[in-house]
Structures are given as structure tokens and as C-alpha cells.
PyMOL commands that place a pseudoatom at each C-alpha (Angstrom):
pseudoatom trace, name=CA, resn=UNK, resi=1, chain=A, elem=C, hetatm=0, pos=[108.327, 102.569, 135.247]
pseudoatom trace, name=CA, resn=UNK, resi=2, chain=A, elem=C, hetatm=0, pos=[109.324, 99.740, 132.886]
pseudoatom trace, name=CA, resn=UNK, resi=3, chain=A, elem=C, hetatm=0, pos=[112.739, 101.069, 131.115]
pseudoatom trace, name=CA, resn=UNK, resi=4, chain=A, elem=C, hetatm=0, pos=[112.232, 98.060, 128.471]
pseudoatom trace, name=CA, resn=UNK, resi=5, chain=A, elem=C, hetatm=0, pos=[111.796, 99.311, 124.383]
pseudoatom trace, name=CA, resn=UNK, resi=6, chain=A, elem=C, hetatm=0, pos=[108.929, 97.704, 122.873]
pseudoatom trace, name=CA, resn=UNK, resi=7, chain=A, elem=C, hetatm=0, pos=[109.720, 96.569, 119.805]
pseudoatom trace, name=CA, resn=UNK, resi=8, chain=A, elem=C, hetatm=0, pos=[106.607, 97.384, 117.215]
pseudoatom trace, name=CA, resn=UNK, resi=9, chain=A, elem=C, hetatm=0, pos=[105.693, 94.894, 114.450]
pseudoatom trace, name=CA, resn=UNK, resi=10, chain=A, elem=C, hetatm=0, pos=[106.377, 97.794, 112.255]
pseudoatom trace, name=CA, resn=UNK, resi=11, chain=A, elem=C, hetatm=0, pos=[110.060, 97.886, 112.616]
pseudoatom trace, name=CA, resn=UNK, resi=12, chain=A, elem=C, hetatm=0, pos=[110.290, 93.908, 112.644]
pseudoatom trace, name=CA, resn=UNK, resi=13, chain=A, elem=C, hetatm=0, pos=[108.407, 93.772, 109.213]
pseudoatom trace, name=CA, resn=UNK, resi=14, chain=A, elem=C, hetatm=0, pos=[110.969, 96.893, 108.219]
pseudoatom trace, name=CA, resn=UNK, resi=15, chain=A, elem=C, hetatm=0, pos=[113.859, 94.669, 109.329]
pseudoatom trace, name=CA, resn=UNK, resi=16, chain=A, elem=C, hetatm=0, pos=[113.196, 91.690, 107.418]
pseudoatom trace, name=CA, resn=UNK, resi=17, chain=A, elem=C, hetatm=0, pos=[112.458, 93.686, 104.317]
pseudoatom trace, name=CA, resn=UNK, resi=18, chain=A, elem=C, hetatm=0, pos=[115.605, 96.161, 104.900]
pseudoatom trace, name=CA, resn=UNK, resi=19, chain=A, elem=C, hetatm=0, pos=[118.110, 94.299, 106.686]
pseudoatom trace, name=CA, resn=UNK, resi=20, chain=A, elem=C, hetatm=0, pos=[117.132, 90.791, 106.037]
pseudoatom trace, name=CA, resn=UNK, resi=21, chain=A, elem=C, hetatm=0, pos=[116.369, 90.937, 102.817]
pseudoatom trace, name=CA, resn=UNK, resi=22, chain=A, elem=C, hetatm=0, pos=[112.493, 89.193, 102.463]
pseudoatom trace, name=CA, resn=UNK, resi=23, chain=A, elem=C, hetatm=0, pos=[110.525, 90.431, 99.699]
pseudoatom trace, name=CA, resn=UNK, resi=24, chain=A, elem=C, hetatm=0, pos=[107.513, 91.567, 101.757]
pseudoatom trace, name=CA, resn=UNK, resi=25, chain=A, elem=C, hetatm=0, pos=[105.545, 92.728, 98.675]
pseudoatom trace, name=CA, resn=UNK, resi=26, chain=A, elem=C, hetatm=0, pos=[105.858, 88.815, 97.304]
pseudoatom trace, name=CA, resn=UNK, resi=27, chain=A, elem=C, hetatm=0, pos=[104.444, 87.326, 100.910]
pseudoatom trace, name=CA, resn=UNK, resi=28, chain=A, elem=C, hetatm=0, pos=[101.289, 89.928, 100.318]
pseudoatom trace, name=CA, resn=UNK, resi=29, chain=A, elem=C, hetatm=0, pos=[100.880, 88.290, 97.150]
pseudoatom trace, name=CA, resn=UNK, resi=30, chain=A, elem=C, hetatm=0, pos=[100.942, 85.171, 98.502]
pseudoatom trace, name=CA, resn=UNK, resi=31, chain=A, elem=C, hetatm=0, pos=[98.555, 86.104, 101.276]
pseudoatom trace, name=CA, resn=UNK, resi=32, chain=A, elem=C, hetatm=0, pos=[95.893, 87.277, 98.549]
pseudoatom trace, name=CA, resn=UNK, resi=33, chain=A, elem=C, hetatm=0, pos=[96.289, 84.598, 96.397]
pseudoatom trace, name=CA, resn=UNK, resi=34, chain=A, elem=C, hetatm=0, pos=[92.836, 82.445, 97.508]
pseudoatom trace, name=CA, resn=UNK, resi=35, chain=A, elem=C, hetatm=0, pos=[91.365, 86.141, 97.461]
pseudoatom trace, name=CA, resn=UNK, resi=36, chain=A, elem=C, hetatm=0, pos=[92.375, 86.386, 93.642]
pseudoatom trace, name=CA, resn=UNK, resi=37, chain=A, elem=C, hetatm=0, pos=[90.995, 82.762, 92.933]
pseudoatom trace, name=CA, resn=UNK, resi=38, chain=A, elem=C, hetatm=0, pos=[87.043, 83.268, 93.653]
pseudoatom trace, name=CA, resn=UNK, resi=39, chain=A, elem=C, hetatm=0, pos=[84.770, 86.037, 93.100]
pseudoatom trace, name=CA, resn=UNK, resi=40, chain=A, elem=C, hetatm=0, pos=[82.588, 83.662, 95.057]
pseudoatom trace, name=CA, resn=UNK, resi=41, chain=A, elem=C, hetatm=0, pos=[85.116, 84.878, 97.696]
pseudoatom trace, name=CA, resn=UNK, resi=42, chain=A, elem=C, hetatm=0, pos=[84.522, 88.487, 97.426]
pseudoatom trace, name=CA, resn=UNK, resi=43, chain=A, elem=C, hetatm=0, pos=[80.596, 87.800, 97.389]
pseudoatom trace, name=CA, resn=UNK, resi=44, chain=A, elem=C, hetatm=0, pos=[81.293, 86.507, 100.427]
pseudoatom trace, name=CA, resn=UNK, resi=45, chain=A, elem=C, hetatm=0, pos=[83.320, 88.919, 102.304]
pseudoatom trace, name=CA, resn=UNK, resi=46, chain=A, elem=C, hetatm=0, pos=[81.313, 91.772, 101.230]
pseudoatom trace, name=CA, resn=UNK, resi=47, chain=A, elem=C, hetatm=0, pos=[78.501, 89.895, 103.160]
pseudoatom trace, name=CA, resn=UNK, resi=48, chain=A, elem=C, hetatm=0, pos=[80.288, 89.560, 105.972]
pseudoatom trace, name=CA, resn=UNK, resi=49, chain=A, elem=C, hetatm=0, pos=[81.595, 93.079, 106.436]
pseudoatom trace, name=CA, resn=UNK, resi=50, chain=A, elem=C, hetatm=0, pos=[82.445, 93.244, 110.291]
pseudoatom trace, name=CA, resn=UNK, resi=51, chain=A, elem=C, hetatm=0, pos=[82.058, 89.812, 111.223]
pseudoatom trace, name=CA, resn=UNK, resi=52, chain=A, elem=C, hetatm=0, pos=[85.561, 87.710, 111.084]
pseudoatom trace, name=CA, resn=UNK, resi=53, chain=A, elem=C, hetatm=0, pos=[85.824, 84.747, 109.050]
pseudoatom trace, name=CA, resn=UNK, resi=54, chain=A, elem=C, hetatm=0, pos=[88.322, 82.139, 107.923]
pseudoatom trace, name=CA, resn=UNK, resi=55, chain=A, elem=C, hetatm=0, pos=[89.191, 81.468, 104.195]
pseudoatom trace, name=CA, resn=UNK, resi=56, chain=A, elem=C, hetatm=0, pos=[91.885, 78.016, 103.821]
pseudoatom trace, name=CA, resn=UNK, resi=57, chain=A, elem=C, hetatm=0, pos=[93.778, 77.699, 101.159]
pseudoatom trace, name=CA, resn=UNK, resi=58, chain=A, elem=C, hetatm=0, pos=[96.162, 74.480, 100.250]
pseudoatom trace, name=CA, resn=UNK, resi=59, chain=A, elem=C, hetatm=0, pos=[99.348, 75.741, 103.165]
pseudoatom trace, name=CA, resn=UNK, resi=60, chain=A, elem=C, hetatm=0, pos=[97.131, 77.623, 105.746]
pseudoatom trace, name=CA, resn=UNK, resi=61, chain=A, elem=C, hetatm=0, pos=[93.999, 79.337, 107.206]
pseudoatom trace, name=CA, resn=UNK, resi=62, chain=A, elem=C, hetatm=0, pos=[94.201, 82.966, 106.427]
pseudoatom trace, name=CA, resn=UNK, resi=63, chain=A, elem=C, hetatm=0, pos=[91.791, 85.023, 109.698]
pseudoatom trace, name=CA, resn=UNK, resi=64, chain=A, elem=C, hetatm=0, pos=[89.677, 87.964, 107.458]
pseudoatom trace, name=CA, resn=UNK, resi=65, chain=A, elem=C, hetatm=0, pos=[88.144, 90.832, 110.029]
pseudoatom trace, name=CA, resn=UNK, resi=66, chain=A, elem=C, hetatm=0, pos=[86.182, 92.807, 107.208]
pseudoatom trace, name=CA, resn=UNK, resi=67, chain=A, elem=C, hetatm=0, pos=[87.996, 93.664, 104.359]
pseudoatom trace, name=CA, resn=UNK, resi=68, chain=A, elem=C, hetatm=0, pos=[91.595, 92.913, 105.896]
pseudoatom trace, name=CA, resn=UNK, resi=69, chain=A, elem=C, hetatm=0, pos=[93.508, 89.998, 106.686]
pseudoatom trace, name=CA, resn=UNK, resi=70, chain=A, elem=C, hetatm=0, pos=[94.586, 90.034, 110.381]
pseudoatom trace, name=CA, resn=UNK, resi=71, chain=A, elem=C, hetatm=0, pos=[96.448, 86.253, 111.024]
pseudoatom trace, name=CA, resn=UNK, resi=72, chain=A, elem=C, hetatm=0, pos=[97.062, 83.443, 109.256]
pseudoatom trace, name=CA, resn=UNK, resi=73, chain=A, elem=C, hetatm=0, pos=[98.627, 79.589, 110.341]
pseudoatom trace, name=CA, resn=UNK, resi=74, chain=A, elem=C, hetatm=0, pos=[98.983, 76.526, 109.012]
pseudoatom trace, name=CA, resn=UNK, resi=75, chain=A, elem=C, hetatm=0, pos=[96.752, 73.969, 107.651]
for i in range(1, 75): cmd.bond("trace and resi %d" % i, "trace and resi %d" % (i + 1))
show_as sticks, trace
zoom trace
């Protein structure tokens, strides 16, 4: 039996809002911020439903599964 805790993404996202101090709500905005550009966008992704996709904006490539964001990285 592995005795290690697993720490879940949860709690690290709740630290660096809580403890740390990052305004979580603010990266989200950045996040949907090519989203809020197009409509062509939202054509799109409503065509798409299912399939995963990439949408790049000016800093980084934002990784759309559906309707939800699931990784981004840098341009």
C-alpha cells in the first residue's frame, strides 16, 4: 500500500487563491478572452461538440474538449 497523500489539483488551485493570494477568477477571464473576441469562435465550437480543438491567441494555445477548456501553453 502506498502511504503517500495525493495532492488533488483542487486543493493546489485552492492554495494559490487562499494562501497565495492569485486572483483565480481574473486568470478565467484571461483564459476566455479569444472566446469573447469571435462569434466566429462559438460557430465553431458548437460544430465541433466532442471533438478537441485548439484556439491560439497572441501568449498561448488554449486545448478546447467540447464546450470546456482542458490545457493551455505557450505560443
Amino acid at each position: 500500500m502506498n502511504n503517500r497523500i495525493h495532492i488533488t489539483d483542487h486543493a493546489v488551485v485552492r492554495y494559490l487563491e487562499r494562501i497565495e493570494g492569485v486572483d483565480v477568477h481574473a486568470i478565467r477571464r484571461k483564459l476566455e478572452l479569444p472566446f469573447r473576441r469571435s462569434r466566429l469562435l462559438e460557430s465553431a465550437a458548437e460544430q465541433l461538440q466532442g471533438a478537441e480543438y485548439k484556439v491560439k491567441s497572441d501568449r498561448m494555445v488554449l486545448v478546447v474538449n467540447g464546450n470546456k477548456v482542458v490545457t493551455c501553453y505557450p505560443k
